[in-house]
BAZASE-916604 format. One record per residue (C-alpha): residue in one letter; x, y, z; chain. Coordinates in pm, whole numbers. Layout:
N
<rest=A&u=X&v=Y&w=Z&kette=A>
...
//
This chain:
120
<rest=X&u=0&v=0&w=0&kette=A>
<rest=X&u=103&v=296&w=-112&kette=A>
<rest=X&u=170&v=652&w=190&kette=A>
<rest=X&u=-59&v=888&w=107&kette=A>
<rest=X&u=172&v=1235&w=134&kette=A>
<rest=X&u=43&v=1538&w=368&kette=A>
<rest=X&u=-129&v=1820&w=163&kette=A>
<rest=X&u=7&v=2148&w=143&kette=A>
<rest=X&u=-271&v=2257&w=320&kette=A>
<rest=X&u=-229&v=2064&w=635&kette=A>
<rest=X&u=177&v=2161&w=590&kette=A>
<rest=X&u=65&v=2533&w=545&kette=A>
<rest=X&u=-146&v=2492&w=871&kette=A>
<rest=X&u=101&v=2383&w=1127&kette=A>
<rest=X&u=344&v=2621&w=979&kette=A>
<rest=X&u=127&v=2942&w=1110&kette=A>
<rest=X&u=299&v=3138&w=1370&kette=A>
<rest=X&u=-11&v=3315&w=1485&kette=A>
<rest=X&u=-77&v=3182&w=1845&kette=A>
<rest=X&u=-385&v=3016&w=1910&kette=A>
<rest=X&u=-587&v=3134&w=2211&kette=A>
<rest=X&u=-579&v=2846&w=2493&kette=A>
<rest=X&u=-916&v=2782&w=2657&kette=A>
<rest=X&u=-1232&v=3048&w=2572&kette=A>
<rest=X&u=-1172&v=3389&w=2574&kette=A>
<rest=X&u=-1397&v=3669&w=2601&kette=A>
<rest=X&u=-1371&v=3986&w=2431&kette=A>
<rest=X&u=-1418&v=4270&w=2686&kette=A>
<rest=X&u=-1528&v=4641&w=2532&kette=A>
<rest=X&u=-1551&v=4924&w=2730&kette=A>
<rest=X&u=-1939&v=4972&w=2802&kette=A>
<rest=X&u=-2106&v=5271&w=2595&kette=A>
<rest=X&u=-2475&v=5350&w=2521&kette=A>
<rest=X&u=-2532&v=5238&w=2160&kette=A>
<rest=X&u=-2239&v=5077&w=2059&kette=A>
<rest=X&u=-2293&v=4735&w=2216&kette=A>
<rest=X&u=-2547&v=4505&w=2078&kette=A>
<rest=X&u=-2785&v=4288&w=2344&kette=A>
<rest=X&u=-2989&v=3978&w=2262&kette=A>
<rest=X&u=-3340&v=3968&w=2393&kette=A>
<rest=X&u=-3253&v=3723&w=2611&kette=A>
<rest=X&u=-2950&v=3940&w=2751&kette=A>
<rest=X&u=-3173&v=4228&w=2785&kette=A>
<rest=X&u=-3444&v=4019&w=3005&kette=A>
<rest=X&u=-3091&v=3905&w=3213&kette=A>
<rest=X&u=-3018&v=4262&w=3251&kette=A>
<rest=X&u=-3341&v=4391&w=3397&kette=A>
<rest=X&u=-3362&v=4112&w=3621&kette=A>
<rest=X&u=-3013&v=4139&w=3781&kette=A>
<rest=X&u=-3078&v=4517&w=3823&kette=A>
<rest=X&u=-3383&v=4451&w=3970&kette=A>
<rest=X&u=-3177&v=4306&w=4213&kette=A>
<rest=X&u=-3278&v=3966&w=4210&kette=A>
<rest=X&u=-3039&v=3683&w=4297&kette=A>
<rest=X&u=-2865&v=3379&w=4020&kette=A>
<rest=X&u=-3123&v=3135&w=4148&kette=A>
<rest=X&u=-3450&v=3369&w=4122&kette=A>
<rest=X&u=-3331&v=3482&w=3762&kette=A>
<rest=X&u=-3311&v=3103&w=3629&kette=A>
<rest=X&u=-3646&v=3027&w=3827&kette=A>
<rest=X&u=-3821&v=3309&w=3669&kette=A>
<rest=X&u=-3668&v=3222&w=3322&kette=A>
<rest=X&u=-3706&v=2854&w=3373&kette=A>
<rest=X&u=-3331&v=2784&w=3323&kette=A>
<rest=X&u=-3082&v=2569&w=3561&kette=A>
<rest=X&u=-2866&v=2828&w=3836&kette=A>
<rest=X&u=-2529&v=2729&w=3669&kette=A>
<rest=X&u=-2736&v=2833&w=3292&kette=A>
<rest=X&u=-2810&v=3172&w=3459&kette=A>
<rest=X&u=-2486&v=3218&w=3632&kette=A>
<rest=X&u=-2310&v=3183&w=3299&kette=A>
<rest=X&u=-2500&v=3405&w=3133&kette=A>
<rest=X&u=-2505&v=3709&w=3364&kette=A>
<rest=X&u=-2120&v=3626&w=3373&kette=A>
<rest=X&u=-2142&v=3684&w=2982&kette=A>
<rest=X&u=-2342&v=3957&w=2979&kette=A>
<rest=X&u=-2117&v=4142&w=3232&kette=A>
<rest=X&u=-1820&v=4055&w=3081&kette=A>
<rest=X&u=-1975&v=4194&w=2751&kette=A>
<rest=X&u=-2045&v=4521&w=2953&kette=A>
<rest=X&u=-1739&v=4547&w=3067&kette=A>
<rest=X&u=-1790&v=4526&w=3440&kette=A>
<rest=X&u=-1798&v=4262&w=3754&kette=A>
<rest=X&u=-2016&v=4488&w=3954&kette=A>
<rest=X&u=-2397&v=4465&w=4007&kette=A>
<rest=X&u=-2413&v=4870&w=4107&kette=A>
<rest=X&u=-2271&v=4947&w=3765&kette=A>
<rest=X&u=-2487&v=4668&w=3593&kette=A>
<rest=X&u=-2788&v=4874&w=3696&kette=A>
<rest=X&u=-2637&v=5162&w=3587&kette=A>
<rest=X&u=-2584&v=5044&w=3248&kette=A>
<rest=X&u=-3000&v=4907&w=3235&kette=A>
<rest=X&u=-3085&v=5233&w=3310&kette=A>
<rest=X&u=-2857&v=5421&w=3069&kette=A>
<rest=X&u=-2982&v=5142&w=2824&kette=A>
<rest=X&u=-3302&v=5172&w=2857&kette=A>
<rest=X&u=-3350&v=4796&w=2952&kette=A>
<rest=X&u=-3503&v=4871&w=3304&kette=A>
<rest=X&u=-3666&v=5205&w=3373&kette=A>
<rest=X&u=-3581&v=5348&w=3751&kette=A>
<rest=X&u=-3959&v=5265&w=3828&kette=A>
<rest=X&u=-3936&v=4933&w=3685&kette=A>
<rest=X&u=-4050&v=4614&w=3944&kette=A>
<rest=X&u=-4060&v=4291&w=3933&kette=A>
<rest=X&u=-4403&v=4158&w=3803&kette=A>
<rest=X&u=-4627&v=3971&w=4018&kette=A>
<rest=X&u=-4555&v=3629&w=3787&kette=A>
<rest=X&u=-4209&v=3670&w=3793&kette=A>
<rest=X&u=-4236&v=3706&w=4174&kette=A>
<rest=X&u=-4438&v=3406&w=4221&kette=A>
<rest=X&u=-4181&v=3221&w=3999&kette=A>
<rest=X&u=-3889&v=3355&w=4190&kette=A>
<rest=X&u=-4039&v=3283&w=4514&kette=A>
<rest=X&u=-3998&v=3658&w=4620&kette=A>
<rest=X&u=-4262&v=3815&w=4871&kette=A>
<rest=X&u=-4364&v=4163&w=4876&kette=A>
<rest=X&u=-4037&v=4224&w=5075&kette=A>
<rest=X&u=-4064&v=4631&w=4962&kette=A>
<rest=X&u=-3747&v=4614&w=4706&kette=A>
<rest=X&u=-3964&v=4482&w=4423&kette=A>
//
């Protein structure tokens, strides 16, 4: 049987000197009104975690698993360019994602389990 020789492409591959990125990486961008695009799903994230509410309440009221929920607010902040909650409710405000009146409504409370505790 005869070897079947490498292609040039394969060659040309290994022969890139560009280093490859080990593990994910996640692009961080300084956060400014208008220039950074959110899903619908990241906006719901958004008003929910400036509402205040906690990893487990926002994957009870969106019907996800914690560690779903968890990654995706850890997404969505790293997308905003922060790792504080103050400053994510900032940015739904400046967004327009959660209005300062906003509250939680009364099926998302009965899904997160919240009472009337006076925050929402």
């Amino acid at each position: 049987m005869a070897k079947k020789k490498k292609s040039a492409k394969k060659k040309a591959r290994r022969k890139s000197t560009k280093p490859r990125p080990r593990g994910r990486t996640i692009a961080v961008k300084v956060a400014r009104p208008g220039k950074i695009h959110l899903t619908p799903r990241e906006e719901q994230l958004l008003r929910l975690v400036s509402l205040g509410c906690s990893v487990t309440e926002v994957a009870a009221i969106l019907d996800v698993a914690p560690s779903t929920a968890d990654n995706h607010k850890a997404r969505l902040m790293a997308k905003l360019g922060t790792d504080k909650a103050a400053l994510v409710t900032r940015l739904a405000i400046q967004y327009g994602v959660s209005p300062m009146t906003d509250r939680l409504t009364p099926a998302e409370q009965r899904a997160s389990g919240r009472s009337n505790d006076g925050w929402n």
